[in-house]
N, CA, C and O atoms as a GROMACS GRO file, in nm:
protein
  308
    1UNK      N    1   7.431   5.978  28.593
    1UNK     CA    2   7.368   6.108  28.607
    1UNK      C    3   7.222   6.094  28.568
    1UNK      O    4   7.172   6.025  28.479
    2UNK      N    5   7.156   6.187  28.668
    2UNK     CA    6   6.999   6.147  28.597
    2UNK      C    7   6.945   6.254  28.502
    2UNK      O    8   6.979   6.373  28.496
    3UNK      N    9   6.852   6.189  28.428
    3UNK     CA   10   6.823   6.269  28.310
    3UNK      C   11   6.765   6.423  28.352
    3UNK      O   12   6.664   6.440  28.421
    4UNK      N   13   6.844   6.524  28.299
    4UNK     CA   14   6.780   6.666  28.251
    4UNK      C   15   6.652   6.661  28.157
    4UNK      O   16   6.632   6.610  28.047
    5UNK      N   17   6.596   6.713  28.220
    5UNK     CA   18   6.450   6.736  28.114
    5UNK      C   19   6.436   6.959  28.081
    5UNK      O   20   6.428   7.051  28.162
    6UNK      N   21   6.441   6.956  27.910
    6UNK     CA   22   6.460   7.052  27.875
    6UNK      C   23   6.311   7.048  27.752
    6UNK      O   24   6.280   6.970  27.661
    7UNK      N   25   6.240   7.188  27.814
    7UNK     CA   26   6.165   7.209  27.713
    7UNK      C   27   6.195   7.314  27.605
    7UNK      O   28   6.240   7.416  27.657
    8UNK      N   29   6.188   7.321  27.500
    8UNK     CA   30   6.257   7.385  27.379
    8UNK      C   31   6.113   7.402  27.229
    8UNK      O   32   6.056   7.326  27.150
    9UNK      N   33   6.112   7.538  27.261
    9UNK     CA   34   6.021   7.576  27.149
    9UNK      C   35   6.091   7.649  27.049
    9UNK      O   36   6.172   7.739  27.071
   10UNK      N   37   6.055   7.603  26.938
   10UNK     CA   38   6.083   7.630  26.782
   10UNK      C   39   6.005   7.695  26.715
   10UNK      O   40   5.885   7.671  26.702
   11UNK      N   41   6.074   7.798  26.657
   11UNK     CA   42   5.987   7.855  26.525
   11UNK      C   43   5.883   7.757  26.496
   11UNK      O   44   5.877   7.642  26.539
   12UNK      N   45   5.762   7.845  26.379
   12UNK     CA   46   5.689   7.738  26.309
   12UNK      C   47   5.781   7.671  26.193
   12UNK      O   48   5.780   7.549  26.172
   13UNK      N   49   5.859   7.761  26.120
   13UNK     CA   50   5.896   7.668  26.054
   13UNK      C   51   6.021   7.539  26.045
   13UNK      O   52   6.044   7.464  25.951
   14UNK      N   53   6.096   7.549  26.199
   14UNK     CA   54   6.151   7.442  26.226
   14UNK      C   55   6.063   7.334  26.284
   14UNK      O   56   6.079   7.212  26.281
   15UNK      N   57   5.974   7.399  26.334
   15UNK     CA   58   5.866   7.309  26.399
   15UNK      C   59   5.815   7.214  26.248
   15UNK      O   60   5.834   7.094  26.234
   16UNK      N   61   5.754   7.295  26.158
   16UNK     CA   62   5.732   7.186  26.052
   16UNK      C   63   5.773   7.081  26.001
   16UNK      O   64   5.728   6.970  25.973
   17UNK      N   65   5.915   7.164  25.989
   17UNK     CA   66   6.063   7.040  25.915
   17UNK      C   67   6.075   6.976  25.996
   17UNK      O   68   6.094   6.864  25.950
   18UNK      N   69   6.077   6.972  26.128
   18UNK     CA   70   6.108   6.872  26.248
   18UNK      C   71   6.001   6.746  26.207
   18UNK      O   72   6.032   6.631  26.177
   19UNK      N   73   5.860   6.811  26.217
   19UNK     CA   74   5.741   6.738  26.233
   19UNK      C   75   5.768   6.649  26.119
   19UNK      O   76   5.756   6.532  26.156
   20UNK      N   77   5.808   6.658  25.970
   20UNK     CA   78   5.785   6.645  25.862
   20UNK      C   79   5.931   6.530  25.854
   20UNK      O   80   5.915   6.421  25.799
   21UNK      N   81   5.997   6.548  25.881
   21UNK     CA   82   6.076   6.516  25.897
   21UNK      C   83   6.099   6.368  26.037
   21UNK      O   84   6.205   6.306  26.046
   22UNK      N   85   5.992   6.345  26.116
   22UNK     CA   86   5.989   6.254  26.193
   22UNK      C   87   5.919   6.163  26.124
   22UNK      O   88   5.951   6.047  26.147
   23UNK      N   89   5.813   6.186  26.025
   23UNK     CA   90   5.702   6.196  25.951
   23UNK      C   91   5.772   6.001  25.880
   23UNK      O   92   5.760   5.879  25.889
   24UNK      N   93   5.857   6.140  25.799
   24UNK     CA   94   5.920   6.061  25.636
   24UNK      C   95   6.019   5.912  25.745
   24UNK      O   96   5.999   5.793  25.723
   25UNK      N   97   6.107   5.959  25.843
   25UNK     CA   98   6.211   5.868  25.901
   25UNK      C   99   6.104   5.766  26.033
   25UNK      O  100   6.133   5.698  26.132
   26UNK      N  101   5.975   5.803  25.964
   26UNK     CA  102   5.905   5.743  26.058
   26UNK      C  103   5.947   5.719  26.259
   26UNK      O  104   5.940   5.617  26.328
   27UNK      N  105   5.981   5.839  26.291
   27UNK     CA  106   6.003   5.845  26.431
   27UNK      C  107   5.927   5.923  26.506
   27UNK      O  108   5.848   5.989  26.439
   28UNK      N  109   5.922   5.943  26.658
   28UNK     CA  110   5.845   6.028  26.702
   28UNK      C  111   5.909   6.168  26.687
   28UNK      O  112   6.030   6.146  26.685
   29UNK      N  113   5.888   6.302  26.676
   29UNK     CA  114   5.927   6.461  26.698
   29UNK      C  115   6.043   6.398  26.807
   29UNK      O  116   6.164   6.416  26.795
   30UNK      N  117   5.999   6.346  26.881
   30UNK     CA  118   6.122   6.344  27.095
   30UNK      C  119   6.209   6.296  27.012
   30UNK      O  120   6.296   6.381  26.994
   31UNK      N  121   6.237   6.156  26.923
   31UNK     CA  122   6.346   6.071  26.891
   31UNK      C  123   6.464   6.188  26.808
   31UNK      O  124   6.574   6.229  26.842
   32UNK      N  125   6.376   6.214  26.680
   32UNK     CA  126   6.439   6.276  26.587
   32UNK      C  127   6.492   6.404  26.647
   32UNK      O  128   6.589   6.455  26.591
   33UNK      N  129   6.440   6.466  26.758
   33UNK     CA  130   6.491   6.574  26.785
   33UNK      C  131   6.624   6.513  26.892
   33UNK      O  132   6.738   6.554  26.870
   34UNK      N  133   6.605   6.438  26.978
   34UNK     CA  134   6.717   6.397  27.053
   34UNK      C  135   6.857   6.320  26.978
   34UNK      O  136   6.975   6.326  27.012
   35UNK      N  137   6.785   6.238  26.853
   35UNK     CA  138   6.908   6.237  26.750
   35UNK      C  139   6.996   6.359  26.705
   35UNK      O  140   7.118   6.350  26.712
   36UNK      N  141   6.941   6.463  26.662
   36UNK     CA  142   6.946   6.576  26.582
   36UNK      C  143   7.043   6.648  26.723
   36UNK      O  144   7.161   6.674  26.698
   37UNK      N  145   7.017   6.664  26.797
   37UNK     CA  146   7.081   6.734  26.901
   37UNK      C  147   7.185   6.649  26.927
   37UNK      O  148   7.289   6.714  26.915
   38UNK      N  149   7.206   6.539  26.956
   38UNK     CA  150   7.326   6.470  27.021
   38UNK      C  151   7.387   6.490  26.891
   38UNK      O  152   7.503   6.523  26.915
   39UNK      N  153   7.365   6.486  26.729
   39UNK     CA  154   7.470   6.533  26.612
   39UNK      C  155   7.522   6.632  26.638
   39UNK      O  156   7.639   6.631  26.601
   40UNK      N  157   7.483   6.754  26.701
   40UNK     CA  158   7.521   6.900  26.691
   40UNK      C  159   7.619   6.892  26.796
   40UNK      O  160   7.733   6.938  26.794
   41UNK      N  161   7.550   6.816  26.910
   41UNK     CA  162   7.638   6.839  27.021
   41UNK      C  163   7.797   6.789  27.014
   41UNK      O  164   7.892   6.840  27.073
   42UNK      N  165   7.796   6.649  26.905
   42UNK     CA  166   7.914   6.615  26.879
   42UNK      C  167   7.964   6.661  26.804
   42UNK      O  168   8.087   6.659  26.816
   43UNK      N  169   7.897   6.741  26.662
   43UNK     CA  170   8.017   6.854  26.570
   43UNK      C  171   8.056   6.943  26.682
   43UNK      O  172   8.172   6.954  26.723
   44UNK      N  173   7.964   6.999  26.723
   44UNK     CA  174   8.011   7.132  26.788
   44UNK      C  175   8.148   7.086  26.871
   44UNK      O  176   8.246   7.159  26.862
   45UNK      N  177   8.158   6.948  26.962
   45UNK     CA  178   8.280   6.924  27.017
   45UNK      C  179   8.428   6.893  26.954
   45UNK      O  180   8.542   6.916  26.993
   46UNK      N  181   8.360   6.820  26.813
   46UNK     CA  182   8.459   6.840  26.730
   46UNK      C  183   8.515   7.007  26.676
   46UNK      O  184   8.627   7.055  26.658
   47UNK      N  185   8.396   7.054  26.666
   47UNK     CA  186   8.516   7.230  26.630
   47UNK      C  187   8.573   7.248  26.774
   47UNK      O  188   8.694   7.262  26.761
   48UNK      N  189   8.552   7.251  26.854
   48UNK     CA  190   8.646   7.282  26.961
   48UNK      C  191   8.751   7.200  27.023
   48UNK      O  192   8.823   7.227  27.119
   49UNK      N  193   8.742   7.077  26.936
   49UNK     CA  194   8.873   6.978  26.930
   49UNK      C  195   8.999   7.017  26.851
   49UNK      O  196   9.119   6.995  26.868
   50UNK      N  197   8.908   7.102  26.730
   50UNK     CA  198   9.009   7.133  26.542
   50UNK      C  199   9.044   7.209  26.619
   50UNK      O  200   9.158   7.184  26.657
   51UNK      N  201   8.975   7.348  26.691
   51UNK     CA  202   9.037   7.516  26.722
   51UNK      C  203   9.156   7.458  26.796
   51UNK      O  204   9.268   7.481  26.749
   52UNK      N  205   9.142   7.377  26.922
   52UNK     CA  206   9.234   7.383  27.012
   52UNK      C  207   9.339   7.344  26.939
   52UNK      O  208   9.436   7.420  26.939
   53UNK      N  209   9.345   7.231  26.867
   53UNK     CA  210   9.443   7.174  26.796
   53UNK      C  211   9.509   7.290  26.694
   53UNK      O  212   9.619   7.342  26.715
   54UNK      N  213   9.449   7.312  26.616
   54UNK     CA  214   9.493   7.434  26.516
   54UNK      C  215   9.549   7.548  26.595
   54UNK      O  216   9.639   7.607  26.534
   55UNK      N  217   9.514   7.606  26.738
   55UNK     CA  218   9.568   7.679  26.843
   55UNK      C  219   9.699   7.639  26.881
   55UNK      O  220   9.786   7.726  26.877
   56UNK      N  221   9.729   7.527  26.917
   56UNK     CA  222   9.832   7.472  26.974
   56UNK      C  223   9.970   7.453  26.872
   56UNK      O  224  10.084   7.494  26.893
   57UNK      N  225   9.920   7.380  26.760
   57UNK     CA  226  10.018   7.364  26.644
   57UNK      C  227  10.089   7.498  26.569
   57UNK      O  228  10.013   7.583  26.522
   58UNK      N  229  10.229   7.518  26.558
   58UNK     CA  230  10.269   7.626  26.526
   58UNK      C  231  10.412   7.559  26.383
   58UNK      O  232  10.480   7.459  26.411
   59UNK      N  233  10.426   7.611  26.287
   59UNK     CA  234  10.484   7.602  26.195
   59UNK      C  235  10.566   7.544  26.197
   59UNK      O  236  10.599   7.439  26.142
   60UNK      N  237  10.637   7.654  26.309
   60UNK     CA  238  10.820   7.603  26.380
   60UNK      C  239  10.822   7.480  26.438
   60UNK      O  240  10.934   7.428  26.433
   61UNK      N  241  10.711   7.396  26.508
   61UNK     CA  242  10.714   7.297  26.587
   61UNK      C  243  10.767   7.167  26.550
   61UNK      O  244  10.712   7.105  26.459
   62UNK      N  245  10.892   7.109  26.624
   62UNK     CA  246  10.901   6.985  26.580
   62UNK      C  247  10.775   6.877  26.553
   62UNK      O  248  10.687   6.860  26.637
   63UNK      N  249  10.779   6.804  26.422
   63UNK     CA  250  10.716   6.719  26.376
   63UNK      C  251  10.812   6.613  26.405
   63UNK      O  252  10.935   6.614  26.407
   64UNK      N  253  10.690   6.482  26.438
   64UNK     CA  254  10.728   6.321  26.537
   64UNK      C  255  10.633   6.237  26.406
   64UNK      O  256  10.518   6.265  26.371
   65UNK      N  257  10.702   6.154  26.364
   65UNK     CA  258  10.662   6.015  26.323
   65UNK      C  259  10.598   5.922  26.408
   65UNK      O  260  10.633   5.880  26.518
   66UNK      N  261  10.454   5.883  26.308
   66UNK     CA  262  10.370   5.827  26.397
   66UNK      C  263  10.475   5.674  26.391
   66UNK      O  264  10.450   5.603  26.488
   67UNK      N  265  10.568   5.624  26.311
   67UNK     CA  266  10.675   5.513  26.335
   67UNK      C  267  10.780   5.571  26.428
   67UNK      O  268  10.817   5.492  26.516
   68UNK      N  269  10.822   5.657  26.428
   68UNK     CA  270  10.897   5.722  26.535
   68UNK      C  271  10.898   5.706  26.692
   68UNK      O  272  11.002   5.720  26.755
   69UNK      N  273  10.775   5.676  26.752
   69UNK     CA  274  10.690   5.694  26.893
   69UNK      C  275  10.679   5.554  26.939
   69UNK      O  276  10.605   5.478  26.876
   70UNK      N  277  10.751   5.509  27.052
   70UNK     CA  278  10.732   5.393  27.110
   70UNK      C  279  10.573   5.375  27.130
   70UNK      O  280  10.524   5.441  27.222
   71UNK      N  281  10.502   5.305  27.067
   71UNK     CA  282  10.341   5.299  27.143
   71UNK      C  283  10.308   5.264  27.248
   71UNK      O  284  10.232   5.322  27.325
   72UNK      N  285  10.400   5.100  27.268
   72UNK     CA  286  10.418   5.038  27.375
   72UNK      C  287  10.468   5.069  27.489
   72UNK      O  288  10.441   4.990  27.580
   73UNK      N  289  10.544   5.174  27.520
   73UNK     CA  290  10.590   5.242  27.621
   73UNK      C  291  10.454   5.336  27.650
   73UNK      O  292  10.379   5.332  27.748
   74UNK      N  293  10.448   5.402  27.561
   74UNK     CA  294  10.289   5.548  27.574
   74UNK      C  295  10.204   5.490  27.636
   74UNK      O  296  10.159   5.556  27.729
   75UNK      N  297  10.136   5.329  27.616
   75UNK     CA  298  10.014   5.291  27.581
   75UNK      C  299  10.013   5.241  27.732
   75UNK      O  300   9.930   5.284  27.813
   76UNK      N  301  10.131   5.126  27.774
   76UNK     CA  302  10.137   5.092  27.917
   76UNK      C  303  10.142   5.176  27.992
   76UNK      O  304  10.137   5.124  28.103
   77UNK      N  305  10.150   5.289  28.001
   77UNK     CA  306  10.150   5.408  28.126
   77UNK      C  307  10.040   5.457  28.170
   77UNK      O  308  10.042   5.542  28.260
   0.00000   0.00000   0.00000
């Protein structure tokens, strides 16, 4: 896929901490901010990994042993 280009303006004072903050980790503003975003982007996928999961799981539900579960059967399919 080819790259999206997104321009994104910030408060002054995220703008500072950003700046200040590329500063100290010695990177450019682009790096630290494209780090900083791909973190969020992966918590954020993780909460919507927990919800679904926590959605799906119900009290009553049979519980399976992770020794219980052929792997080798699961894994070849």
């Amino acid at each position: 896929m080819a790259d999206l280009e997104f321009n994104i303006t910030f408060n002054n004072e995220i703008s500072e901490c950003l700046a200040g903050l590329a500063k100290i980790r010695n990177k450019s503003v682009k790096e630290l901010a494209e780090k900083l975003m791909q973190e969020a982007i992966e918590n954020e996928e993780d909460k919507i990994l927990i919800e679904r999961a926590v959605e799906r799981s119900t009290l009553n539900s049979k519980k399976i042993r992770s020794e219980d579960v052929d792997w080798n059967t699961i894994l070849s399919s």
